[in-house]
N, C-alpha and C positions, 0 to 999 in steps of 0.2 A: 504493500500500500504506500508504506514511505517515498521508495524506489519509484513506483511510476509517477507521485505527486511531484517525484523532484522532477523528473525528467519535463512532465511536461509545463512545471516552471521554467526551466531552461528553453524548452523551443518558447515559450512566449517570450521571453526577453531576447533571443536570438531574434524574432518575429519582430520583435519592439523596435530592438535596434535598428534591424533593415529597414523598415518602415519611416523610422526618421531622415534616412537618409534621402527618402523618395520625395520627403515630404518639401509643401513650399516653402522657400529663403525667408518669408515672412512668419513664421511660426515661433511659439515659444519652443517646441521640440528641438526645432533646427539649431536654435541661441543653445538648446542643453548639451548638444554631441553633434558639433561639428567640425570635429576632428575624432582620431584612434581614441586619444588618451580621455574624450570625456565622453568616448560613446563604448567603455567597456565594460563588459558586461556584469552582474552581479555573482561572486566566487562562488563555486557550487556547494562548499562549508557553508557560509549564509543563508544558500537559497536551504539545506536542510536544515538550520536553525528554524526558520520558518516554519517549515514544514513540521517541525516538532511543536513548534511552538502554536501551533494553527494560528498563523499567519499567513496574508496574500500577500505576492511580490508587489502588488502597487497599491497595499493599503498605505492609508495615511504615518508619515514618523514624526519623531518630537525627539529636539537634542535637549541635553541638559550639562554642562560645562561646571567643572570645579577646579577653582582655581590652587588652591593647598594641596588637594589629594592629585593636581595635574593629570585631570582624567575626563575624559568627554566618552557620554553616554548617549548610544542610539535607542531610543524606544520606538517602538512598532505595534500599530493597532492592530489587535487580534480577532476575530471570527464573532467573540464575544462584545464587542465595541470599545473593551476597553485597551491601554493602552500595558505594555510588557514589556521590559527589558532585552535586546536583542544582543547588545551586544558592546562592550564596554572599551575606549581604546586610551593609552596612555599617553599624555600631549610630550612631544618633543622640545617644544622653547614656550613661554610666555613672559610678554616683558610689564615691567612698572611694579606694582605694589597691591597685595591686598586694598581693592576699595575700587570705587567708578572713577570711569574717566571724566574728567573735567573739563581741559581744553586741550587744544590741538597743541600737539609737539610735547606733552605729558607723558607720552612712553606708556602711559596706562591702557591696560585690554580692559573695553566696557567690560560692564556687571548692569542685571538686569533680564528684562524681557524682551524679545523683538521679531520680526516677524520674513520670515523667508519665502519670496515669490520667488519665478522662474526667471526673474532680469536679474534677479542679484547671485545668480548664477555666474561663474565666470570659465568658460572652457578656454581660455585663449591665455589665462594668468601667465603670465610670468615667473610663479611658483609653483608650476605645473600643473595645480587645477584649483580652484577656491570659490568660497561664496562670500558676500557681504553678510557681516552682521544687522546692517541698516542701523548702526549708530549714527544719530541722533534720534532717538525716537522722542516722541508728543513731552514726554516728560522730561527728555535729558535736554530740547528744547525749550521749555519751559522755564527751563532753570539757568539757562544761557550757557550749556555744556557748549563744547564743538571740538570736531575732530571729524575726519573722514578716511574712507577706505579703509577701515577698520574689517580684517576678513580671516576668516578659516582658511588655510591653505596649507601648501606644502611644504619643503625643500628646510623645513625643519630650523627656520632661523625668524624673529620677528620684532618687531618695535611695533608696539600696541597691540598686535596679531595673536594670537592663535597658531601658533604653526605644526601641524603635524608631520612625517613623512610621507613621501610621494606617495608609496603603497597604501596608507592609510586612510588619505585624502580622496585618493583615487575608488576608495571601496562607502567611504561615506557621498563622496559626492553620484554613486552610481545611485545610490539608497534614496537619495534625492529626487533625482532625475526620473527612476520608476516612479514617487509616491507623485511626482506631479505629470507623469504621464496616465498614473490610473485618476487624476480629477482633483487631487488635492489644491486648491488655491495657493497656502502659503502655509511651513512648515512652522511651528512656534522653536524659537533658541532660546533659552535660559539658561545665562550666566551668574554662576553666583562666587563668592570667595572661597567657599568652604559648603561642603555638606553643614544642613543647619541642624545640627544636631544640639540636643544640650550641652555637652563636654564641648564644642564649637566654640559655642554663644559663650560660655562662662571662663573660656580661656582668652577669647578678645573683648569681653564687658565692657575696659576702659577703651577700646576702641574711637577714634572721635567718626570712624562709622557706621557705629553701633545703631544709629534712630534709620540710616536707609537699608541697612541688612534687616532690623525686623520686618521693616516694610514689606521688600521683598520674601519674607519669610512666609508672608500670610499668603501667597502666590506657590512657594514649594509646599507650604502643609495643606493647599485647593489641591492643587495636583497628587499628594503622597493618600488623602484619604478617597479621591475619587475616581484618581489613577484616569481619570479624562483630561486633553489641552482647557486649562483655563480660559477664560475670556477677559481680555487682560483690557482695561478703560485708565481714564487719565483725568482728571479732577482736583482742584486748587493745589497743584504742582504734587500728587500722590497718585501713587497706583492704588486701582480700585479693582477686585476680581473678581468674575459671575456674580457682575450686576445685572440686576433683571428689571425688568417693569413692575412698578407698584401694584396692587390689584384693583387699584379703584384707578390707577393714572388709563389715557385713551391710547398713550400713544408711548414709545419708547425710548429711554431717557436720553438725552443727547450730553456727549460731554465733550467738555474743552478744556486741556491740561493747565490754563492759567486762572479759569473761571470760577465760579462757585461750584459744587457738586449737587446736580441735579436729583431730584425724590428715585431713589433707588429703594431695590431689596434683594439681598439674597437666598435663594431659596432656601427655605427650612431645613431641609436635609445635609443639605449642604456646611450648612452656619453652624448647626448641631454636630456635626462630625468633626468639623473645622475647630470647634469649640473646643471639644471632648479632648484634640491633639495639643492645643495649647495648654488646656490646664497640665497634661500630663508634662508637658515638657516644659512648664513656668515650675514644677513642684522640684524636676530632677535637675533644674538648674541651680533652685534654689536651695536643695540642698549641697551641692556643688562646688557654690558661693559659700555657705557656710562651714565645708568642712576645709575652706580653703585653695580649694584649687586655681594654683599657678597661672599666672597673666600670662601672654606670651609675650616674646620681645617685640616690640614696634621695630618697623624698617631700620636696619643696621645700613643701608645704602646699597643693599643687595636689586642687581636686578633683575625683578621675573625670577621662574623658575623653570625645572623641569623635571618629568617624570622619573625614578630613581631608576625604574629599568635602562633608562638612556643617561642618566648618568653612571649608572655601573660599569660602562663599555667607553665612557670616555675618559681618554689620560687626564689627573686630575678633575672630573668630574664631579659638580657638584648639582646638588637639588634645588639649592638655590634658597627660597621663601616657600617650595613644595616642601609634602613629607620626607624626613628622608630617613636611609634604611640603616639598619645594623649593620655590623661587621658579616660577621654570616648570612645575614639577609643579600647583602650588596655582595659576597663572595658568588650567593645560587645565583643570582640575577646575573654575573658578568657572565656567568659560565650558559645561560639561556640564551635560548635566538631571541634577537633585535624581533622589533618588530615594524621590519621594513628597513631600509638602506640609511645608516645616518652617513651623509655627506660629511666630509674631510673638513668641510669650511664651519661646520657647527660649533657656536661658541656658549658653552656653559655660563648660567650665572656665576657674576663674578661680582666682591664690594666694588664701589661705583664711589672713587671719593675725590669726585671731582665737586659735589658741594660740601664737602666736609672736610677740604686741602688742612685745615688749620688743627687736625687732629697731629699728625707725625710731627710739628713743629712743637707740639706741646709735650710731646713725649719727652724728650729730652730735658726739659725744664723739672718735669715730675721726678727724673731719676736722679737728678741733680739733687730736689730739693730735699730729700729723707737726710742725707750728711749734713745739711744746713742749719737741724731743728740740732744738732751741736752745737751748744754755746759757744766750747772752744774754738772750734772751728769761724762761728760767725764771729767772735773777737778777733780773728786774725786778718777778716777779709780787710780793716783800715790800713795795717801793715802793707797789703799788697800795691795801694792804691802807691804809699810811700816808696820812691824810689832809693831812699837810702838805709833802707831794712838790709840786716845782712842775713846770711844763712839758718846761725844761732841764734840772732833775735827773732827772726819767725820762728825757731824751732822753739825757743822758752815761751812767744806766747801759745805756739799750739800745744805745749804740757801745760801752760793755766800759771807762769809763776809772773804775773802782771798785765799790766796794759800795755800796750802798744808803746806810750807815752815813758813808762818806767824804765820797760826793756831797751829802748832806744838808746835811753841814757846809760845801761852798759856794754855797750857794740866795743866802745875804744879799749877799757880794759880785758874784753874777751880776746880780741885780736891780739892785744901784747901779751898775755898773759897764755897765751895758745902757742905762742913762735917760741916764746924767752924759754921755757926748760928743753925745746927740740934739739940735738944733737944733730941731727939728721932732718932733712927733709919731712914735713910730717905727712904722714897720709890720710885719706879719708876716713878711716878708721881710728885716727888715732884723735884726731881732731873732734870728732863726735864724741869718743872717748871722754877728750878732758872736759868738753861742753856740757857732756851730762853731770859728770863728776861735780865743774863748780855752780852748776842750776841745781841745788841741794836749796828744798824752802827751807827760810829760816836763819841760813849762813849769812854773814856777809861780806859781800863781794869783795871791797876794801880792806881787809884781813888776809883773806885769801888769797889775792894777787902775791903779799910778795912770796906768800910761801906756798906757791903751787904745789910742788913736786910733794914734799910734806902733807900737804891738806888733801892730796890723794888718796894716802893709805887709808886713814879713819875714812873717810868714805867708802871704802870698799864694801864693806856690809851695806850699803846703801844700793847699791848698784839695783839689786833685782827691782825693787821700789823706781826707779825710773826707767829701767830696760820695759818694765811691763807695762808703763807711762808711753811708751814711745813705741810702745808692739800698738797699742789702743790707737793712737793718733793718728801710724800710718793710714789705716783705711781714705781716713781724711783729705789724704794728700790724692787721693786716685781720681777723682773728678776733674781735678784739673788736668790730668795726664791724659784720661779716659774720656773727658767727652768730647773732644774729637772723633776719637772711634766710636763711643755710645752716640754721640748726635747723628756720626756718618752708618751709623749699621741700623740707626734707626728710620734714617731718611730712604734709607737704601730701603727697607724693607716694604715701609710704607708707601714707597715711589712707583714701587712694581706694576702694581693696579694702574695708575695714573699714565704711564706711558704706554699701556696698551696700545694696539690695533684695535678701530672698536670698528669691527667687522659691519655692526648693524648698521652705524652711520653711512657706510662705504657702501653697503649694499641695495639701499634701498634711497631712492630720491625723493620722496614725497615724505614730510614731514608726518607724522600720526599724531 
């Protein structure tokens, strides 16, 4: 039974396909497959998905887009009217940030509802095959969004886009092409950030776009409890869903995305079901919220993401602002087939700190500044500023035995007093030697000049007491040595990102 259903699903799409080609230049058919790559056919795995799933190849479909889990969903209306899962695919690139798009040249991929007729089709793309979102729609107008050519497509690279691969594109856009060859008008797209789920909702609550994700929520739980395309209206700059006519109203309500909202109702069954899904997931969020769970992190400057299966297979690959996998999760996935050709040119989310330059300049300041909450340390920096500090008067005041001002006044005695009992040439060791020796608190210095050699011995037991003085301080002395290399290893590091190629600007000339 299976067997001959598939079969003769395939000759009707073989049927389908010829057909368009005979057909006239002026058709919507002709704009869907006029060429190989958008006239082929549906894979015969799908056409028996169908078939299990008592589905018709040109019943009506509905997409649904998730931007976190990087996953876009075919749904297919089944025998029964209502709508079922066909078939789930994992998106290759998505650029901008959890939230809608605003304005043009934002790098953001709508969020939202929208609607797909057979012009926004595109067999001729540039990305091998694509459709329009139809962003701006009544409400993202309303609100003075803008941006254009915003589309699903392929070759797996995108700025505001959607980009799946060729193979992938190529099997959604057939899905298409039959549902509006069997009569469908226009396919519904629903974009959202995230599955809305409760764990969703209470890990971005601080969200600043938390009031238009419930919005649209009240549109994914019309569609999860009736499992039917919503009917999606627009009214004083809000989405409105299966609004219907009042019972007493004559005529059916008109709306206009900037106006007042006209005398609406939703049907009962509807509202009630609709109802029943909120309170359950107002309760398990709020318990959620209360037993604490964890904010996510807002945009680090990441941009877009991608699905982890196509980041497993690329050298340094990352998921970006998607989920992304374990260790052993990301090991099975690299070792699985792709799914579909990821081109050589695809460029992973990567940080983006080209509005956040002034972070790696601040590094270095930070690492600097933990040696500085040293007193000793901050007493010495006046000394620096003094061109006639010598070795040992920085080195007495970074052991703590005065100020700047005191130590200064014995530089001459240390000098005489350092050469007068040397026999020989002194060296650096020996010179430090007697410096510690006559920087004993408490001595004084005038006494001890003339009898160096003598006032060395009783100091002897003194020595560990300033060796361990002078182990302490060095650390001190490292920042001036090291931030050169800490400023330059930090610049270095941070720079990395910044001098990219940034493939998506290079590739694509129309701003999004």
């Amino acid at each position: 039974m299976i067997s001959s259903s598939l079969a003769r699903a395939l000759l009707a799409s073989v049927a389908l396909a010829a057909s368009v080609l005979l057909a006239g230049c002026d058709t919507d058919q002709v704009s869907l497959a006029t060429n190989a790559k958008a006239n082929q056919p549906v894979p015969p795995k799908l056409l028996a998905a169908m078939v299990e799933k008592d589905m018709d190849l040109q019943s009506p479909i509905l997409v649904r887009l998730f931007k976190q889990e990087a996953e876009l969903e075919i749904w297919k209306q089944a025998r029964n009217g209502q709508f079922a899962l066909l078939k789930t695919y994992p998106i290759c690139r998505w650029s901008g940030d959890l939230g809608p798009k605003v304005r043009e040249g934002d790098r953001q991929a709508p969020e939202g509802f929208y609607s797909i007729n057979p012009s926004q089709m595109n067999p001729q793309s540039a990305y091998y095959l694509s459709f329009n979102t139809g962003f701006p729609n009544a409400f993202d107008k309303a609100l003075g969004r803008t941006g254009s050519q915003l589309m699903v497509h392929g070759d797996c690279s995108s700025r505001g886009c959607y980009a799946m691969t060729d193979e992938q594109i190529a099997e959604i856009y057939s899905l298409g092409r039959e549902s509006f060859f069997g009569g469908q008008k226009a396919f519904q797209f629903q974009a959202y950030p995230f599955r809305m789920t409760p764990v969703n909702m209470a890990k971005h609550r601080n969200n600043p776009n938390m009031a238009f994700w419930k919005m649209i929520k009240e549109g994914y739980d019309h569609f999860e409890v009736t499992r039917q395309e919503p009917k999606v209206d627009f009214c004083e700059k809000k989405y409105v869903f299966d609004a219907a006519k009042a019972p007493d109203a004559k005529r059916d309500p008109v709306f206009d995305a900037s106006a007042k909202c006209p005398a609406y109702v939703i049907p009962e069954d509807i509202a009630s079901a609709v109802r029943e899904k909120e309170q359950r997931d107002d309760a398990e969020y709020n318990k959620l919220v209360a037993k604490g769970t964890p904010v996510a992190r807002m945009n680090t400057g990441i941009d877009g993401g991608m699905n982890k299966i196509f980041a497993a297979k690329i050298p340094e690959g990352s998921t970006g602002l998607s989920e992304e996998a374990e260790g052993s999760t990301l090991q099975l996935l690299a070792m699985s087939k792709a799914p579909g050709t990821i081109p050589g040119t695809v460029n992973p989310p990567k940080p983006n700190f080209a509005p956040t330059s002034a972070y790696p300049q601040e590094e270095p300041v930070v690492a600097v500044a933990a040696p500085a909450a040293n007193t000793r340390v901050a007493s010495a920096a006046p000394a620096e500023k003094s061109e006639g500090g010598g070795f040992f008067s920085n080195l007495g005041r970074k052991m703590g035995l005065g100020t700047a001002d005191t130590t200064a006044t014995t530089t001459p005695p240390q000098a005489t007093a350092s050469v007068a009992p040397a026999a020989t040439p002194p060296t650096a060791a020996s010179r430090l030697k007697a410096a510690v020796t006559r920087f004993v608190p408490g001595r004084e210095t005038a006494k001890d000049a003339p009898k160096a050699t003598a006032a060395a011995k009783p100091a002897e037991p003194a020595k560990p007491q300033p060796d361990t003085r002078l182990a302490a301080t060095r650390p001190a002395l490292k920042p001036s040595v090291s931030d050169g290399a800490g400023s330059g290893d930090t610049q270095l590091a941070g720079a990395a990102p910044v001098v990219q190629s940034n493939s998506f600007d290079s590739r694509f000339g129309a701003v999004k």
